[in-house]
C-alpha positions as CSV (number, residue, x, y, z in Angstrom):
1,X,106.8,99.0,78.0
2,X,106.9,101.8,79.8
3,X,109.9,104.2,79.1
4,X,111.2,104.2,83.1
5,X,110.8,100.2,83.3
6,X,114.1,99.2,82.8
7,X,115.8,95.4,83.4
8,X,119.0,95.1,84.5
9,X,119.5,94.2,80.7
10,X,118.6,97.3,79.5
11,X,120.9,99.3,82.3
12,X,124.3,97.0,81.5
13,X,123.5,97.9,77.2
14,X,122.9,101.6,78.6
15,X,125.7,101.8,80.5
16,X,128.2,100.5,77.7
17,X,126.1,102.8,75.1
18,X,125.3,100.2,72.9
19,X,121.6,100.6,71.1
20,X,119.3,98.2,71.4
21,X,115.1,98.3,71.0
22,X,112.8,97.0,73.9
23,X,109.8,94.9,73.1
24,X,107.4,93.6,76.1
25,X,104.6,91.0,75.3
26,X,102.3,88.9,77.2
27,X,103.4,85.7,78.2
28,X,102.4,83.1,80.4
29,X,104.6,80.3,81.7
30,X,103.6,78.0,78.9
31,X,104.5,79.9,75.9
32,X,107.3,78.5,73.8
33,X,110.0,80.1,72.1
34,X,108.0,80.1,68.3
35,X,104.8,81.7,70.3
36,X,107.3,84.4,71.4
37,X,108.4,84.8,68.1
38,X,104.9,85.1,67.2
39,X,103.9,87.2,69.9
40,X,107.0,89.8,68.6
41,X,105.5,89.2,64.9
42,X,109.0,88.5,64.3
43,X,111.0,85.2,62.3
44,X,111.4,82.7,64.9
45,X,115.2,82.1,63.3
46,X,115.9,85.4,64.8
47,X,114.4,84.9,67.9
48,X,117.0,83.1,70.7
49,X,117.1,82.0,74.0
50,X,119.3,80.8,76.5
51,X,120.5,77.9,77.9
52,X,122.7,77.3,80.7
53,X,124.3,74.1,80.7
54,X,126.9,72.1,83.3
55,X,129.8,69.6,82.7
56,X,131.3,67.1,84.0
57,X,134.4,69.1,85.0
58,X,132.0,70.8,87.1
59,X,131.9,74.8,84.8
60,X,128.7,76.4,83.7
61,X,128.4,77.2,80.1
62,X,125.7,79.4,78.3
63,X,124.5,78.6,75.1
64,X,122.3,81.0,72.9
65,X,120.6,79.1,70.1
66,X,117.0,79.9,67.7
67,X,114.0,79.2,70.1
68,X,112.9,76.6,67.0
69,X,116.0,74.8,67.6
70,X,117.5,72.2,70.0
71,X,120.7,72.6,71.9
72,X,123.6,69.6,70.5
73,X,125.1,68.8,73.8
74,X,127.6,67.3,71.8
75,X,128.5,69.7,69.3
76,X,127.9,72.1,72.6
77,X,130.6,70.0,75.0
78,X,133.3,70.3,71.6
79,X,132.6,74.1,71.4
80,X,133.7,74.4,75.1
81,X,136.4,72.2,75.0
82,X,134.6,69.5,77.1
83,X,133.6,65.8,77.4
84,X,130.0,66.4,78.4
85,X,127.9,68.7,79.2
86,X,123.9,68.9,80.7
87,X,121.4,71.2,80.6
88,X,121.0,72.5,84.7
89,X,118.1,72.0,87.0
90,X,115.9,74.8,86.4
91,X,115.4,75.2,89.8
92,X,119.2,76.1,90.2
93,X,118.7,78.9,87.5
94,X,117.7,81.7,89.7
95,X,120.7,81.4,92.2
96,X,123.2,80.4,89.2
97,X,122.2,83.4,86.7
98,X,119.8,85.5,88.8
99,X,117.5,85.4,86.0
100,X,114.3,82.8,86.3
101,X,113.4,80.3,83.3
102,X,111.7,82.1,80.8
103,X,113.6,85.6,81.6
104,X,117.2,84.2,81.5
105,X,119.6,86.9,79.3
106,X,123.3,86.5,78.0
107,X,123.8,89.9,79.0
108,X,124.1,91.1,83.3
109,X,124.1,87.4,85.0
110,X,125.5,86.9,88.2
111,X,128.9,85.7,86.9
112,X,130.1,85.7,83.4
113,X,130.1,82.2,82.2
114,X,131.7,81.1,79.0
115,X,128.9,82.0,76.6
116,X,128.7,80.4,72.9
117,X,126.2,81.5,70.2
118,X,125.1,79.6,67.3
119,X,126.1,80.5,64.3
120,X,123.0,81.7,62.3
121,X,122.5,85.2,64.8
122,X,125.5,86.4,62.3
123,X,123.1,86.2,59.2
124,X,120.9,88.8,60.8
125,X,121.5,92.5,61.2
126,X,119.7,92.4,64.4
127,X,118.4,89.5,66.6
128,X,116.7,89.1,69.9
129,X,117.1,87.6,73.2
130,X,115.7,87.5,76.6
131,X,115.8,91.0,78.4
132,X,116.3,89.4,81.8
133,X,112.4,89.3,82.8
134,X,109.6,87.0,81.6
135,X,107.7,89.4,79.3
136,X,110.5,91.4,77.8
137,X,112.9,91.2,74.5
138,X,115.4,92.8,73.2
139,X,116.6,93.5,69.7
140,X,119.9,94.2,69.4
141,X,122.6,93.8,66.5
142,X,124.1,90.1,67.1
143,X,128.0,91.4,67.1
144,X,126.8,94.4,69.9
145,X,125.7,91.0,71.6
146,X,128.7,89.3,70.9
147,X,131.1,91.9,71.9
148,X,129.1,92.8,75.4
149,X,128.9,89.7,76.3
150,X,131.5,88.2,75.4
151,X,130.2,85.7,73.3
152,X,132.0,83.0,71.4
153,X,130.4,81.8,67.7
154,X,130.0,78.4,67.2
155,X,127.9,75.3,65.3
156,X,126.0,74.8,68.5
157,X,122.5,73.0,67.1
């Protein structure tokens, strides 16, 4: 990447001086989470994206969880003290977050939602996620994360 190519990802971890590294990679719209992690050269269970869901009380939740791994709505709906909740329309993603599907980051999204991460990013000194643009990571120590974000941990898969 080049070095004055910044996301608004990067600017938000600037701004609150918290170190981070950037990694960019080609993707195209069909790549999964594992070929990301593959693309990175990097152990998928440190690799994580993120999901935004809905409930039925009507609040948005965001869930970060290993790209080889499935969301439990269940066990996600109990972590946010809800009956139910649903993954969104991905066409509602952009105008929700402001990030598109693929580019979507925990960190700088239109609103801070409540935000829950699964449990395993705490066995790694550093993990990535999304840097807000299809294309772009960022590795970053999982309580930095935590603690900019304002992310909850829970048993989310």
């Amino acid at each position: 990447m080049k070095k004055e190519e910044k996301t608004n990802v990067m600017r938000v971890l600037d701004g609150k001086k918290i170190s981070y590294e950037s990694h960019a990679y080609t993707q195209d719209a069909t790549m999964s989470g594992e070929e990301i992690a593959e693309a990175l050269s990097e152990n998928p269970d440190k690799v994580f994206k993120t999901l935004v869901t809905q409930a039925k009380s009507g609040a948005y939740y965001v869930f970060v969880v290993p790209v080889k791994e499935e969301l439990d709505l269940k066990k996600a709906a109990k972590a946010a003290g809800e009956k139910a909740v649903s993954m969104i329309k991905q066409k509602e993603l952009l105008p929700l977050t402001g990030y598109v599907h693929g580019g979507c980051s925990p960190i700088g999204m239109k609103k801070q939602f409540p935000t829950f991460i699964h449990e395993t990013a705490m066995d790694f000194d550093k993990i990535y996620v999304s840097a807000g643009k299809v294309g772009f990571q960022i590795e970053l120590s999982p309580s930095d994360l935590i603690e900019v974000a304002r992310i909850q941990v829970a048993d989310i898969v």
